[in-house]
C-alpha positions in Angstrom: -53.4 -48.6 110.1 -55.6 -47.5 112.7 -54.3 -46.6 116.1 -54.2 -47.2 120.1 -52.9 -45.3 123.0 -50.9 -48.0 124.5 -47.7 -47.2 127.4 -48.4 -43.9 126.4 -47.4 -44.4 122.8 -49.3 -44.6 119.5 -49.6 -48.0 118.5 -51.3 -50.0 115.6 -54.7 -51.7 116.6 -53.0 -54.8 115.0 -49.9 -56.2 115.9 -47.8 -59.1 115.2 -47.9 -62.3 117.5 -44.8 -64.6 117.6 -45.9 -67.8 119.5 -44.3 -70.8 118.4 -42.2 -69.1 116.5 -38.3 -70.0 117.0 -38.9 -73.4 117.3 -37.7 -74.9 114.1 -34.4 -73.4 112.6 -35.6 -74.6 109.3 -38.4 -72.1 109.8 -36.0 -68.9 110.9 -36.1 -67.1 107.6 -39.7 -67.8 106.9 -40.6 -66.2 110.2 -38.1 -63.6 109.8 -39.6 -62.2 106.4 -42.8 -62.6 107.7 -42.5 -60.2 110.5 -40.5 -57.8 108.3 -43.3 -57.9 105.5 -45.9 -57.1 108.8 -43.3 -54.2 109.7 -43.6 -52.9 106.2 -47.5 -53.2 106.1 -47.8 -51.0 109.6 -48.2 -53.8 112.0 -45.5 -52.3 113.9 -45.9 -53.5 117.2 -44.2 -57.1 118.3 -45.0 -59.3 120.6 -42.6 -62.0 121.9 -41.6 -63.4 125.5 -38.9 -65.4 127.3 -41.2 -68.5 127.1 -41.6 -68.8 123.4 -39.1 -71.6 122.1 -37.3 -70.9 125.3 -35.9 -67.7 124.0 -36.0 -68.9 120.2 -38.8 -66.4 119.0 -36.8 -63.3 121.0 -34.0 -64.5 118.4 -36.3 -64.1 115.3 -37.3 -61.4 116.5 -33.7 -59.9 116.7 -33.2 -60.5 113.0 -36.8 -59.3 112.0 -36.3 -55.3 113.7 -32.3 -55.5 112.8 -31.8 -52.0 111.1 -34.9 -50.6 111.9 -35.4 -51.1 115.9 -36.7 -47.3 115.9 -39.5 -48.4 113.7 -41.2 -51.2 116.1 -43.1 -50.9 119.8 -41.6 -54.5 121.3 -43.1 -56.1 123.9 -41.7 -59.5 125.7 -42.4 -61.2 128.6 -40.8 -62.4 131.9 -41.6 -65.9 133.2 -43.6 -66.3 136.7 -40.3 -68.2 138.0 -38.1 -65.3 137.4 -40.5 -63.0 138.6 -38.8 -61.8 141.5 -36.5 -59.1 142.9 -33.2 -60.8 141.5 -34.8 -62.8 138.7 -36.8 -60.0 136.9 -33.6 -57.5 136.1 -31.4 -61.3 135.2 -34.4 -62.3 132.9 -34.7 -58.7 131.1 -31.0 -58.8 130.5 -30.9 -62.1 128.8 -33.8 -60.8 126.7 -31.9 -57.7 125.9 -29.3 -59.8 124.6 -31.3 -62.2 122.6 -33.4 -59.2 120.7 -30.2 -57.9 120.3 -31.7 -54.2 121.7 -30.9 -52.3 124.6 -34.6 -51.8 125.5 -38.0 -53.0 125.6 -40.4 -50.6 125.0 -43.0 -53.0 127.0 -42.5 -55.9 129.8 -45.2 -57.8 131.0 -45.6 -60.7 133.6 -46.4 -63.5 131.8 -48.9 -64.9 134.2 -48.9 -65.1 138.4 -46.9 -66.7 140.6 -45.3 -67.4 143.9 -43.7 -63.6 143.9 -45.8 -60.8 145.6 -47.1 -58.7 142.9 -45.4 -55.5 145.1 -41.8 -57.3 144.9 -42.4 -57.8 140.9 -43.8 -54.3 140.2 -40.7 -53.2 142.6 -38.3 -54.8 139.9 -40.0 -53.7 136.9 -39.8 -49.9 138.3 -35.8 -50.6 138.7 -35.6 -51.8 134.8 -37.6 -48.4 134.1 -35.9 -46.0 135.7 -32.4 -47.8 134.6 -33.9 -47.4 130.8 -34.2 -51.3 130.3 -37.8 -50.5 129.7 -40.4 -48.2 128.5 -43.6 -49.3 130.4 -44.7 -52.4 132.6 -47.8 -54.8 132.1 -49.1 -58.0 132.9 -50.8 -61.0 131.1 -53.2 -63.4 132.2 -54.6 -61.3 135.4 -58.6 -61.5 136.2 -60.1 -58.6 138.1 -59.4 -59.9 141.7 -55.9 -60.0 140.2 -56.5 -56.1 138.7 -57.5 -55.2 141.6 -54.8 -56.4 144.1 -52.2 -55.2 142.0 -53.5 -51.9 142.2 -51.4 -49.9 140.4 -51.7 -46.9 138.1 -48.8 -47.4 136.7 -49.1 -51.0 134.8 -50.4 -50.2 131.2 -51.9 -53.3 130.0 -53.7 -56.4 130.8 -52.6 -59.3 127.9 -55.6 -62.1 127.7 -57.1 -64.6 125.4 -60.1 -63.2 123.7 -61.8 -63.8 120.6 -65.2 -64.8 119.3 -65.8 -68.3 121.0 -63.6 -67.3 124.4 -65.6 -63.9 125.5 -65.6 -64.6 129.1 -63.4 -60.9 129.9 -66.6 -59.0 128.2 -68.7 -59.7 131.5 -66.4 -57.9 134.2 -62.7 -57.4 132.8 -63.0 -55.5 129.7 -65.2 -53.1 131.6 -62.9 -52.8 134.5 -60.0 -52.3 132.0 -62.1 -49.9 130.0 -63.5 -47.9 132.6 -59.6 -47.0 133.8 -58.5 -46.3 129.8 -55.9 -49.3 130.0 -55.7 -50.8 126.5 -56.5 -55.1 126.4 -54.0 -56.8 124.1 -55.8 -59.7 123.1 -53.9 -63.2 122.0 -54.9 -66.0 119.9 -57.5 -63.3 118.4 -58.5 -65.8 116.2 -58.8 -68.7 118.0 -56.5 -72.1 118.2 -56.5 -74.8 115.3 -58.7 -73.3 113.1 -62.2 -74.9 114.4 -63.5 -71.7 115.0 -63.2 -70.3 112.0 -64.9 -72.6 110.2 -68.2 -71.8 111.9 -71.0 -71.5 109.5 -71.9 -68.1 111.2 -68.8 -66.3 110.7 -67.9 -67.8 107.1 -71.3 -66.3 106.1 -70.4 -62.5 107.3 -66.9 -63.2 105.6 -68.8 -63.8 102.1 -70.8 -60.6 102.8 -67.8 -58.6 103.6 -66.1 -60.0 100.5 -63.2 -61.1 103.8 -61.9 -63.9 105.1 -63.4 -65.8 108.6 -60.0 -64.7 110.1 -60.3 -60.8 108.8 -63.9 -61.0 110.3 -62.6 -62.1 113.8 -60.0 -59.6 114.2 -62.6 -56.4 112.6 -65.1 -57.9 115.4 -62.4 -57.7 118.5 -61.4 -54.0 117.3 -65.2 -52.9 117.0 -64.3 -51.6 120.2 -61.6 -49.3 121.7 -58.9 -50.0 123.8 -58.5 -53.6 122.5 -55.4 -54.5 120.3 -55.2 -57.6 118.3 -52.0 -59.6 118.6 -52.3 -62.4 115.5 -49.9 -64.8 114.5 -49.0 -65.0 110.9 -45.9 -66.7 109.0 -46.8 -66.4 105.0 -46.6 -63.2 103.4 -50.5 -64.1 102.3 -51.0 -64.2 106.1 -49.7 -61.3 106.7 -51.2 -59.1 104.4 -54.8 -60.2 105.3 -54.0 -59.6 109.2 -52.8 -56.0 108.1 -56.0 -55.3 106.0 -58.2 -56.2 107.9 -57.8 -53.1 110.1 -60.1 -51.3 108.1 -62.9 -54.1 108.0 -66.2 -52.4 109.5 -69.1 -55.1 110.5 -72.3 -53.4 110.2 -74.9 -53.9 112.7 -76.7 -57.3 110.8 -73.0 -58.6 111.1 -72.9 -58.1 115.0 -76.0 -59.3 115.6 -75.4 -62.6 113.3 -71.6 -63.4 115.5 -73.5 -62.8 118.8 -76.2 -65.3 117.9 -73.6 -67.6 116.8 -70.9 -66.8 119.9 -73.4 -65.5 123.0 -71.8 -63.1 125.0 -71.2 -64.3 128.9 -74.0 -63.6 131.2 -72.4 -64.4 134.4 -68.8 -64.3 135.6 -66.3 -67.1 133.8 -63.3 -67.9 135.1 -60.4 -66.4 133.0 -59.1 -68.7 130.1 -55.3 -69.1 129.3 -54.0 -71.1 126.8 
């Protein structure tokens, strides 16, 4: 598995998402194997927050790393409404108890909020130095939001990007590039499957003997400093997230997805989901 400089740690360029996990206990041990089979594979690097079933996906979490916490780079993430100087220590500690760990390697603000950014970084610099956490970050944050915070210290900007929602390649990848602070990019493969059916990118797959999904992810990690974050909860899944790490596009490939996904000319304002 290929590898990223991320809170000062090496981790792999693909990860393992857990959106929507958590929200059906019928599912638990489904999405429990699944996120040990991605361990196994190298995808060694988590992703969960506070807001995911309500805690629910920190919990399937807990029982995916159980025995081998050493082994996985977790990141979780604080709600806006807790984001303050009393709320953000509370909110850790609750997810401390649900992942059943006495640390999160990375925290991130979910998205903005009422809070000044100065009171939340103050927070997040408590958690560090008490050992609660390994870095800080934030999700969701456009350049006028980069650029307010203003701090050195915060190690990665979380957004949506993928093929059809390329909007952060005008001005925020750059900005994030320019300063060496990895992008973790979510829903890398789009929502609901619409984009990968695009005639476009099913082509390139044939070429590459790959699927449409292993295509998106290669063409978000043609880069450096970007980090894939997919959801997967079948061990077929799984495995095809983990291989295709080592996908290379050639340049007929690149030119074919830009044709059929344009790259922004002109500043778009940031997408969330």
């Amino acid at each position: 598995m290929r590898i990223e400089q991320l809170a000062g740690l090496q981790v792999p360029v693909i990860g393992q998402g857990t959106w929507q996990m958590g929200e059906d206990r019928a599912r638990h041990q489904e999405e429990v194997a699944a996120l040990r089979l991605g361990i196994e594979l190298g995808m060694t690097l988590i992703d969960t927050a506070e807001m995911y079933a309500e805690g629910g996906a920190e919990h399937v979490v807990a029982d995916a790393i159980d025995g081998q916490r050493d082994k996985v780079f977790l990141v979780s993430k604080v709600y806006p409404h807790n984001a303050s100087r009393q709320g953000i220590p509370q909110a850790c500690e609750r997810s401390l108890r649900r992942l059943n760990t006495d640390y999160i390697d990375l925290y991130l603000l979910h998205w903005r909020g009422q809070y000044p950014l100065e009171e939340t970084v103050e927070a997040f610099e408590r958690l560090r130095d008490a050992g609660k956490i390994g870095r800080w970050g934030v999700s969701n944050f456009d350049v006028d939001d980069m650029q307010e915070l203003g701090d050195p210290d915060c190690a990665t900007n979380q957004v949506l990007y993928n093929l059809e929602s390329r909007g952060i390649e005008f001005d925020l990848l750059p900005w994030c590039q320019q300063r060496a602070m990895p992008v973790m990019a979510y829903c890398p493969i789009g929502q609901g499957g619409q984009m990968l059916g695009n005639t476009t990118l099913r082509q390139v797959a044939e070429r590459q003997g790959a699927t449409s999904a292993q295509v998106a992810l290669a063409w978000l990690l043609r880069q450096k400093g970007v980090i894939a974050i997919p959801k997967a909860t079948t061990p077929e899944h799984v495995r095809l997230n983990a291989q295709a790490a080592v996908l290379q596009l050639d340049a007929g490939d690149l030119e074919a997805l830009d044709q059929a996904f344009h790259a922004p000319k002109r500043k778009q304002r940031l997408a969330m989901v």
